[in-house]
N, CA, C and O of each residue as an XYZ file, in Angstrom:
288
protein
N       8.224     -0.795    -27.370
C       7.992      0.437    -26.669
C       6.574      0.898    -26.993
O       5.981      0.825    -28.069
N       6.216      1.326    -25.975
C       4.660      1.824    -25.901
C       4.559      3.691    -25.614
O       5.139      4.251    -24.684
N       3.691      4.401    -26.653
C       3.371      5.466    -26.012
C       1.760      6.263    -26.275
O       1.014      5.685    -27.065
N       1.336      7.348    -25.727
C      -0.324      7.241    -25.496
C      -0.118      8.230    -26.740
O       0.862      8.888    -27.090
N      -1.357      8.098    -27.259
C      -1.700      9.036    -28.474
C      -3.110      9.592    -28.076
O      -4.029      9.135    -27.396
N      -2.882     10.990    -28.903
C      -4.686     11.431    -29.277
C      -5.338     11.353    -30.212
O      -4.872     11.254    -31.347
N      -6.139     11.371    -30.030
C      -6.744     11.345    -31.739
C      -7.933     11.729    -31.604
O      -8.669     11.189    -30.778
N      -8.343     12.736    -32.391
C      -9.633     13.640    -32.829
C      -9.742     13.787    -34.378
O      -8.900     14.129    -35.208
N     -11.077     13.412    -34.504
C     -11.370     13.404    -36.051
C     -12.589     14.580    -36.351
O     -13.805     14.562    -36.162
N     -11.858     15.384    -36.789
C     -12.639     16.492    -37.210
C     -13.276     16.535    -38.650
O     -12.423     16.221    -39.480
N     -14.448     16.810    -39.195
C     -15.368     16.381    -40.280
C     -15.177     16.841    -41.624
O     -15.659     16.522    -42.711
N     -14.299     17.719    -41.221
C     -13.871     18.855    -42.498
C     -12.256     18.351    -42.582
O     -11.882     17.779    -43.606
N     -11.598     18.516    -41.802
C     -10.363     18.895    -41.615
C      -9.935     17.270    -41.213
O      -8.715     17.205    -41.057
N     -10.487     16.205    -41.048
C      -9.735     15.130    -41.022
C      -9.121     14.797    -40.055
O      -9.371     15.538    -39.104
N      -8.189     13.761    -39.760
C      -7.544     13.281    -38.034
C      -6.534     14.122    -37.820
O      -5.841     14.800    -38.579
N      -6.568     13.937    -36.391
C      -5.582     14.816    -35.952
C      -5.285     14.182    -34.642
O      -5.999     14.061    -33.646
N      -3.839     13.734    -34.917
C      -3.092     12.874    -33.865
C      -1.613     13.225    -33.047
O      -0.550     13.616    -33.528
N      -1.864     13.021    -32.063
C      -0.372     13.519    -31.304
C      -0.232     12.847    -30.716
O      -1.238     12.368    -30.192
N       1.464     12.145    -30.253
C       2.043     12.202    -28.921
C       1.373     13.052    -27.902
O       1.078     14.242    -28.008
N       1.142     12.097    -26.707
C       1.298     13.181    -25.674
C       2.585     12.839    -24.646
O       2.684     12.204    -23.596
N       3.427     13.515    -25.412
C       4.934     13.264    -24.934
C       5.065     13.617    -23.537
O       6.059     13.010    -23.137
N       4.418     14.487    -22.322
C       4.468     14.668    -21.474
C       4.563     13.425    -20.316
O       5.094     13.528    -19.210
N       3.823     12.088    -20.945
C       3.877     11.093    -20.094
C       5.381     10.120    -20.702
O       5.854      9.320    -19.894
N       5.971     10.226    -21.930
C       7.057      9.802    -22.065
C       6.934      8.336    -23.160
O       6.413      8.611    -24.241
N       7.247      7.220    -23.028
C       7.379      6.195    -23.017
C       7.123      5.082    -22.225
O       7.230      5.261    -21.012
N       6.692      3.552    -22.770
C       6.703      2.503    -21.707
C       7.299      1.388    -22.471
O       7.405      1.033    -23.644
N       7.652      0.981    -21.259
C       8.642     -1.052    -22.157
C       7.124     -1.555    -22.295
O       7.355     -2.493    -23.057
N       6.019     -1.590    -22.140
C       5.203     -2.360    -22.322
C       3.475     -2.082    -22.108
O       3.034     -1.624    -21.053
N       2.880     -2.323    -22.906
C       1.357     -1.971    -23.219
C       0.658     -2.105    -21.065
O      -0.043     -1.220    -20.575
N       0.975     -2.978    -20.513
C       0.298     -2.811    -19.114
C       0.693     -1.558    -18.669
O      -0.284     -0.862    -18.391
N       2.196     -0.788    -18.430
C       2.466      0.633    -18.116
C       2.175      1.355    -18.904
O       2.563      2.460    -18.526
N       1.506      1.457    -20.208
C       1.286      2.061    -20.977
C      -0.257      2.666    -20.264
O      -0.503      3.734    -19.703
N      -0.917      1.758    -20.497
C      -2.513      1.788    -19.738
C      -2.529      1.967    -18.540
O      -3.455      2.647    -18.098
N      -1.744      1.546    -17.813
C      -1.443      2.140    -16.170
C      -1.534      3.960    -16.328
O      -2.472      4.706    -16.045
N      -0.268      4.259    -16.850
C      -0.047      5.550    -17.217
C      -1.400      6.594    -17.219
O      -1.728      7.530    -16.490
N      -2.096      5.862    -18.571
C      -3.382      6.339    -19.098
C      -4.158      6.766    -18.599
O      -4.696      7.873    -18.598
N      -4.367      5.276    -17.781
C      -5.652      5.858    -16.650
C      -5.413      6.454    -15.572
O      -6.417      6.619    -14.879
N      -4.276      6.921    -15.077
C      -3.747      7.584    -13.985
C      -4.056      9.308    -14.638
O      -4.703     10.231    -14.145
N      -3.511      9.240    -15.543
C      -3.315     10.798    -16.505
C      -4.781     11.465    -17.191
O      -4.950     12.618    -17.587
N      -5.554     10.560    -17.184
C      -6.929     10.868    -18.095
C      -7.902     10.355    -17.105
O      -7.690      9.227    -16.659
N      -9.142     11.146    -16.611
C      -8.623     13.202    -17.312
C      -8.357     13.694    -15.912
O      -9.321     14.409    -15.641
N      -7.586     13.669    -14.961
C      -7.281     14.188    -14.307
C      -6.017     15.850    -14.801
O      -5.988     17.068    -14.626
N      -5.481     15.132    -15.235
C      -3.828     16.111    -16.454
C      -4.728     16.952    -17.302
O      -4.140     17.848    -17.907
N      -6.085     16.864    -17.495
C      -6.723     17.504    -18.958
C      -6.990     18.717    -18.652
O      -7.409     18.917    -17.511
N      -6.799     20.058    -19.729
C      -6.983     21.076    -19.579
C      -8.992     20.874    -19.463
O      -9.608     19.864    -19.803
N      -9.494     21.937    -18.994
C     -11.039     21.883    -19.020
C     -11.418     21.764    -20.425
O     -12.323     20.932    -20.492
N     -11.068     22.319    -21.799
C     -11.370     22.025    -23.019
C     -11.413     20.965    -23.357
O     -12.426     20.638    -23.974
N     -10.402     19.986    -23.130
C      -9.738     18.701    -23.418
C     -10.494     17.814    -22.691
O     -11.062     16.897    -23.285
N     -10.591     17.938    -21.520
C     -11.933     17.043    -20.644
C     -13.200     16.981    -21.043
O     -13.868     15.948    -21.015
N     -13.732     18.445    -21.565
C     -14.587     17.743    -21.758
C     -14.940     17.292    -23.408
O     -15.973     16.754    -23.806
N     -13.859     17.654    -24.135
C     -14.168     16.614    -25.415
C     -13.650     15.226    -25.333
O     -13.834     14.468    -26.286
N     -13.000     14.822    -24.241
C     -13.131     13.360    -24.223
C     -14.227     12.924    -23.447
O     -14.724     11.808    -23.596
N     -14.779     14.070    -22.312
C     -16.393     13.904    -21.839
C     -17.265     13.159    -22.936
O     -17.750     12.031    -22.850
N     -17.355     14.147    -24.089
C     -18.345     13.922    -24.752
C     -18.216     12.741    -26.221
O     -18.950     12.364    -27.134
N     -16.699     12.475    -25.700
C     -16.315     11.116    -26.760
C     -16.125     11.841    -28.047
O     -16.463     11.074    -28.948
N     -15.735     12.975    -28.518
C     -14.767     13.995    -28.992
C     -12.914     13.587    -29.159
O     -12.165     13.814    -30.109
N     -12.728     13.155    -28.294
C     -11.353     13.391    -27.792
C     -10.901     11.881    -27.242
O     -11.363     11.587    -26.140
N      -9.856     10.671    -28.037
C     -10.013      9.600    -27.488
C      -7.901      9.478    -27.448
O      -6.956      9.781    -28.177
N      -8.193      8.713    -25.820
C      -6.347      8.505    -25.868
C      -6.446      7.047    -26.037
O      -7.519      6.444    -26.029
N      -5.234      6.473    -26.197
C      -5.261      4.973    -26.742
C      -3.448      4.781    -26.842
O      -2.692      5.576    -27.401
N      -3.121      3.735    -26.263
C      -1.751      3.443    -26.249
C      -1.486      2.971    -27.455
O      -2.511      2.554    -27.993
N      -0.443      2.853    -28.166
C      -0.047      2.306    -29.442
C       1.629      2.086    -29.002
O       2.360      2.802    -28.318
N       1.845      1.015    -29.578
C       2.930      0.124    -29.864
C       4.089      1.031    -30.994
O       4.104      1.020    -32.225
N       4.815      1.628    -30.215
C       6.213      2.854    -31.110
C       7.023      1.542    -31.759
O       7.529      0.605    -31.143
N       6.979      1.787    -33.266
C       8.340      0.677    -34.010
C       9.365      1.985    -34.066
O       9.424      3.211    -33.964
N      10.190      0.672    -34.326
C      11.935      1.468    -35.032
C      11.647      2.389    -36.508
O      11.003      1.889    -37.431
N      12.130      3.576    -36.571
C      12.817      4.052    -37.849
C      13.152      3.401    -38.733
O      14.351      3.665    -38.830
N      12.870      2.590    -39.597
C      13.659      1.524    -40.228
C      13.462      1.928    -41.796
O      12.801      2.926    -42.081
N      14.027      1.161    -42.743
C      13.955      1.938    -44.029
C      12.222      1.395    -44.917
O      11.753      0.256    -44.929
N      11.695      2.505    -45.483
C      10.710      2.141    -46.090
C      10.453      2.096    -47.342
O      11.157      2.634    -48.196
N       9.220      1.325    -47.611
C       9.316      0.994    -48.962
C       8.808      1.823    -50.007
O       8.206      1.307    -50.950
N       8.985      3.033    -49.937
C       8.276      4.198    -50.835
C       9.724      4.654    -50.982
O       9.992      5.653    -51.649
């Protein structure tokens, strides 16, 4: 399962990453990027546009694993 993330790295305050759960899920990295480029930046609030304008603000599909038990 595939879903799009954000990610902004702020200099003080460090990354800062989200779901953007609004587009959901995909069985696979091609609908994943389909999705993407359909949604970005058309979907973007004007703030949000233009910090991915200015390469501020980057989406990127990533590969969702299972819950599974960890080793900590």
């Amino acid at each position: 399962m595939w879903a799009i993330m954000a990610i902004s790295i702020q200099l003080l305050s460090g990354p800062n990453v989200w779901a953007v759960t609004d587009e959901g899920t995909f069985e696979d990295e091609a609908a994943c990027q389909a999705a993407l480029a359909e949604a970005v930046p058309r979907t973007l609030s004007e703030d949000l546009r233009l910090a991915w304008e200015i390469g501020e603000l980057k989406y990127v599909c990533l590969k969702v694993r299972g819950a599974g038990l960890s080793a900590n």
